[in-house]
VMD Tcl script that draws the C-alpha trace (Angstrom):
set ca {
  {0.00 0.00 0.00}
  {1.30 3.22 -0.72}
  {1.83 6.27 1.85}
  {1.38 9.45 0.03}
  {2.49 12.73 1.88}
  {0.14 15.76 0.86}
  {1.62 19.36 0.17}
  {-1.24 21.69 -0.30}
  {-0.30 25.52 -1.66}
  {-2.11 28.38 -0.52}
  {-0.61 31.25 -2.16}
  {2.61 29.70 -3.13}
  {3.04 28.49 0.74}
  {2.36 24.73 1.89}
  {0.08 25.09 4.57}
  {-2.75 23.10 6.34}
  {-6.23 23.61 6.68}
  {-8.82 22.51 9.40}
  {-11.60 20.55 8.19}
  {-10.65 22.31 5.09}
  {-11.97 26.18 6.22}
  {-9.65 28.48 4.49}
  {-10.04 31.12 7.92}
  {-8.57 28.15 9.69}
  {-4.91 27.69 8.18}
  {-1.65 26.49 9.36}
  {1.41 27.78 7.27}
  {4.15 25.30 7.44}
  {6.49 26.54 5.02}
  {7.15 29.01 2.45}
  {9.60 26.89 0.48}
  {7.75 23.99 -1.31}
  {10.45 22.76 -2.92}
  {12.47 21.70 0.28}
  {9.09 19.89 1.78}
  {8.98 17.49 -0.98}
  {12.61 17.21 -1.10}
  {12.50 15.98 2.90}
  {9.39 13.62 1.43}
  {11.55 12.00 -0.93}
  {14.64 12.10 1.59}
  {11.78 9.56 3.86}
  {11.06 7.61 0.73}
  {8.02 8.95 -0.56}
  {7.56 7.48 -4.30}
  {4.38 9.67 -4.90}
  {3.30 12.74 -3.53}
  {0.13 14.64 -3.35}
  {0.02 17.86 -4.34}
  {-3.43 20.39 -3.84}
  {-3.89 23.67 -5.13}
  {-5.90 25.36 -2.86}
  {-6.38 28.34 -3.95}
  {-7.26 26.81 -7.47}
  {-10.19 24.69 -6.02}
  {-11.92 27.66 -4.64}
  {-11.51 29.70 -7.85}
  {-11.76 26.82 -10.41}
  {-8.50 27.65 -11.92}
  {-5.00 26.46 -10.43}
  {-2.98 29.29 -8.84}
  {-0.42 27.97 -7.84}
  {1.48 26.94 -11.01}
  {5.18 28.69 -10.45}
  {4.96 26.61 -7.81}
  {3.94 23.99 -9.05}
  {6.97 24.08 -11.89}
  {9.79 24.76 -9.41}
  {8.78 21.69 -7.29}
  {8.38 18.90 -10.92}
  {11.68 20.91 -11.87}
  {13.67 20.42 -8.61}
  {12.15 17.05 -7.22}
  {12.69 13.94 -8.87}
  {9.71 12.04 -7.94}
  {5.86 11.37 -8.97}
  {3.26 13.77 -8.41}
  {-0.44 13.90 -8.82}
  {-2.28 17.31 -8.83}
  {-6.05 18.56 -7.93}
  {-7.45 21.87 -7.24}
  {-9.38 23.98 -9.96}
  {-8.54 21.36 -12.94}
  {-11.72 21.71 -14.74}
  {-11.65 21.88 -18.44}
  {-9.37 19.60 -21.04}
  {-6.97 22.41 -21.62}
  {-5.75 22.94 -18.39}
  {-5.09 19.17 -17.88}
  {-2.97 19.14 -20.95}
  {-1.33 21.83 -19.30}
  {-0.98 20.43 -16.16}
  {0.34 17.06 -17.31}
  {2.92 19.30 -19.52}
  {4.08 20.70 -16.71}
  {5.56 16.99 -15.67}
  {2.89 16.18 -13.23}
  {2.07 12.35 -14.10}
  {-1.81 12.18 -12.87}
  {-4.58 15.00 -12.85}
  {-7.14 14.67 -9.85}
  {-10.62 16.13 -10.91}
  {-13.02 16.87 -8.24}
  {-15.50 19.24 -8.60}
  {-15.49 18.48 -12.51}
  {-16.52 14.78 -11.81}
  {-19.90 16.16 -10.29}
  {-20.62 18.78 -13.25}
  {-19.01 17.60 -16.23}
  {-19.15 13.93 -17.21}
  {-18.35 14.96 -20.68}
  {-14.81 16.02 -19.05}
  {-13.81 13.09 -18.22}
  {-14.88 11.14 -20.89}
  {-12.66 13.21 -23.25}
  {-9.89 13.11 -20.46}
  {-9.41 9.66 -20.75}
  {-9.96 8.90 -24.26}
  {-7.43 11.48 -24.84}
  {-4.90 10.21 -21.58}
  {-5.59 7.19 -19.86}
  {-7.06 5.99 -16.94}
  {-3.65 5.81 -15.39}
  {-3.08 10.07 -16.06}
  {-6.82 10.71 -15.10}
  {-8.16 9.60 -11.30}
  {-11.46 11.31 -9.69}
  {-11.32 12.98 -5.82}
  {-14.64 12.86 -3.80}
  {-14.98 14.83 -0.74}
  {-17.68 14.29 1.04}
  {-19.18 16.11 4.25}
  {-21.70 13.42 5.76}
  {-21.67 11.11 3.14}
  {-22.60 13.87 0.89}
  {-20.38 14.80 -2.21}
  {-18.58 18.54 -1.23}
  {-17.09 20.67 -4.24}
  {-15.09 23.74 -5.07}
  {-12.65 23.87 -2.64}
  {-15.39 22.11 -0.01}
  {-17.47 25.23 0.40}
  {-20.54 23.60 -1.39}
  {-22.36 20.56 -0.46}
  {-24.09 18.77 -3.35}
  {-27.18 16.79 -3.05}
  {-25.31 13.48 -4.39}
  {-24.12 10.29 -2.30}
  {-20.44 9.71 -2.45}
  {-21.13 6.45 -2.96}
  {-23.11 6.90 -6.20}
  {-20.49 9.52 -7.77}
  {-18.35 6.92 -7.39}
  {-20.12 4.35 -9.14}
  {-20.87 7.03 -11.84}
  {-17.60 7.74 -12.52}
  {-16.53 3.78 -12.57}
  {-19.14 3.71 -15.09}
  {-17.33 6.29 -17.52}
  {-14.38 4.12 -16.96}
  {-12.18 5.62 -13.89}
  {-10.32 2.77 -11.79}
  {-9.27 4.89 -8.98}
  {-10.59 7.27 -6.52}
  {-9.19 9.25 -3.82}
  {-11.64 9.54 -0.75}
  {-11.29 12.33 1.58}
  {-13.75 12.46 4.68}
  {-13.70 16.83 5.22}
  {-15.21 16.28 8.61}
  {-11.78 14.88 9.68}
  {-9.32 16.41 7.81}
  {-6.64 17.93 9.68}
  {-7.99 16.86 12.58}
  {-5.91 13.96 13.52}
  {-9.07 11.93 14.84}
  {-8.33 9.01 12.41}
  {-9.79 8.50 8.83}
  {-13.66 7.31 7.94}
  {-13.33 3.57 8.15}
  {-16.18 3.09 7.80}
  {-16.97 5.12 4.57}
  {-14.09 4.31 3.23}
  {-15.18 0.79 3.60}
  {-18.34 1.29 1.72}
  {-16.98 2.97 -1.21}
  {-14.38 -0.04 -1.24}
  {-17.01 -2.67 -0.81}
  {-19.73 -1.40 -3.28}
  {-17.51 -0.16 -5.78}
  {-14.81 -2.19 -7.81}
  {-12.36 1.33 -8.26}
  {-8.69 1.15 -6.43}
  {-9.35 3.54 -3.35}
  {-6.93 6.37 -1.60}
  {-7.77 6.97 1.78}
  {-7.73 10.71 2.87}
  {-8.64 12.28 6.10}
  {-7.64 11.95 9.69}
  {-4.59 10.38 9.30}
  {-2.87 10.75 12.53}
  {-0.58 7.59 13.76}
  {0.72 4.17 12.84}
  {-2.40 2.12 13.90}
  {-4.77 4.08 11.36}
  {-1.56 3.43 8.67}
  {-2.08 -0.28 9.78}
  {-5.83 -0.35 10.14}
  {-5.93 0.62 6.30}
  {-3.52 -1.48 5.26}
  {-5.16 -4.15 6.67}
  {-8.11 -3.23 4.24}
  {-5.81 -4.00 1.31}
  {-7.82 -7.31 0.05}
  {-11.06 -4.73 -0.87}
  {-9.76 -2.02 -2.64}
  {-8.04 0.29 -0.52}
  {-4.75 1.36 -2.65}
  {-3.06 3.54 -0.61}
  {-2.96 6.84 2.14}
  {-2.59 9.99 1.99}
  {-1.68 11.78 5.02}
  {-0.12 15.45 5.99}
  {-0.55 16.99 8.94}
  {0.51 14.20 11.11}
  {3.51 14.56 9.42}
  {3.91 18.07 9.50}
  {3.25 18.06 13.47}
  {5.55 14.93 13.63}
  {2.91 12.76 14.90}
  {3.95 10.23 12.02}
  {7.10 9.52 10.58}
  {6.87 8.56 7.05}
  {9.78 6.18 6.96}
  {7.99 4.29 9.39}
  {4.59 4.54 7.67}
  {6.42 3.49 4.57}
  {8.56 0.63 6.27}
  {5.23 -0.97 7.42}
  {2.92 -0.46 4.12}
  {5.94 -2.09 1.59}
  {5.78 1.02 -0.02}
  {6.17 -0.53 -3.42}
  {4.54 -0.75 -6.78}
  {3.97 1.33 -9.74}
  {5.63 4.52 -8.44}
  {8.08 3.15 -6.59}
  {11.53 4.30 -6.93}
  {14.77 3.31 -5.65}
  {14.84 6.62 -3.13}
  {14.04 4.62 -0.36}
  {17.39 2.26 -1.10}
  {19.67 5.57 -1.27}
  {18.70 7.30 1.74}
  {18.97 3.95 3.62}
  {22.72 4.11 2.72}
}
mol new
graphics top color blue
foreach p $ca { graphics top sphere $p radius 0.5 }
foreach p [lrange $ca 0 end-1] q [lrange $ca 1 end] { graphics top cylinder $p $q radius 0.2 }
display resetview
């Protein structure tokens, strides 16, 4: 299973946010670049990157950013956060970025991602769903739809997406542990490769979702029990095998 450290960019600066409220941030650095360079240094194959300011205005941002960290960093990233039409994922997967996350654009515009993976892949292309009581949030998690996570998944399964990255708002940055039990569901009714998102706050949740493997559940994202050193990634990683299709040989270097 894979451990996936987030770095989410408010205004060029990786910061946190509570239950994702933009009045309720936590900057953590004003260098990007150097956070995923200590994520790789922990041997982090894949990292998660959010624009945040780009899911509230439907547009990414954060894109200087976004090219100095592909440019200095030599690892995977995927990228979500105002990617909404089929330009701006061409542009975004120019940039070096090797998978697009759309979110809010999987609840408005099937057509979107029908053309996105006819004209990628279903590798390049995955689908986000935040949900806020089991309901479906969007743009930047200040609206609340009206749809079941559970059937936008099975929507988008139908248009031909194989993975999914679930993220329980209530919980994250809250260190109270992920949605096991909605991340369950969506596993268990669904046949889409899930990430678990949300809550992540020690090695027991890190084991609890491994242990959830043999349904569906892919992999972890997790990032601010890392940034409060609550959770060391090495660790995370030593326990989850941390390899597979982005695996590098990072982890073998910094061992040495």
């Amino acid at each position: 299973m894979l451990v996936i450290p987030a770095i989410d960019l408010k205004e060029g600066k990786v910061v946190r946010l509570f239950k994702g409220e933009f009045d309720k941030e936590t900057i953590y650095s004003e260098n990007p670049v150097d956070v995923a360079k200590g994520w790789v240094s922990q041997g982090a194959s894949l990292i998660h990157l959010v624009d945040l300011d780009g899911a509230r205005l439907g547009r990414p941002q954060n894109l200087e950013a976004i090219k100095n960290i592909v440019r200095n960093v030599d690892v995977s990233f995927e990228l979500g956060g105002g990617i909404r039409n089929i330009e701006t994922i061409r542009e975004i997967l120019g940039l070096g970025i090797d998978r697009v996350i759309l979110g809010s654009a999987a609840l408005y515009d099937q057509d979107l991602i029908e053309k996105a993976l006819e004209e990628f892949s279903d590798e390049k292309i995955i689908v986000g769903i935040d949900a806020k009581d089991g309901m479906v949030a969007t743009k930047g998690w200040i609206e609340v739809s009206e749809e079941k996570a559970v059937d936008l998944a099975l929507r988008v399964q139908s248009l031909g997406i194989k993975e999914v990255i679930y993220t329980d708002i209530s919980r994250d940055g809250t260190l109270v542990g992920p949605n096991f039990k909605s991340t369950k569901e969506l596993a268990e009714k669904t046949t889409l490769k899930i990430i678990a998102s949300g809550g992540v706050s020690n090695l027991d949740d890190i084991e609890r979702l491994k242990s959830m493997q043999d349904i569906g559940i892919k992999g972890v994202i997790t990032g601010k029990a890392l940034y409060d050193k609550r959770l060391s990634l090495r660790e995370a990683i030593g326990i989850c095998s941390n390899i597979g299709k982005y695996a590098t040989e990072v982890t073998e270097t910094t061992e040495r």
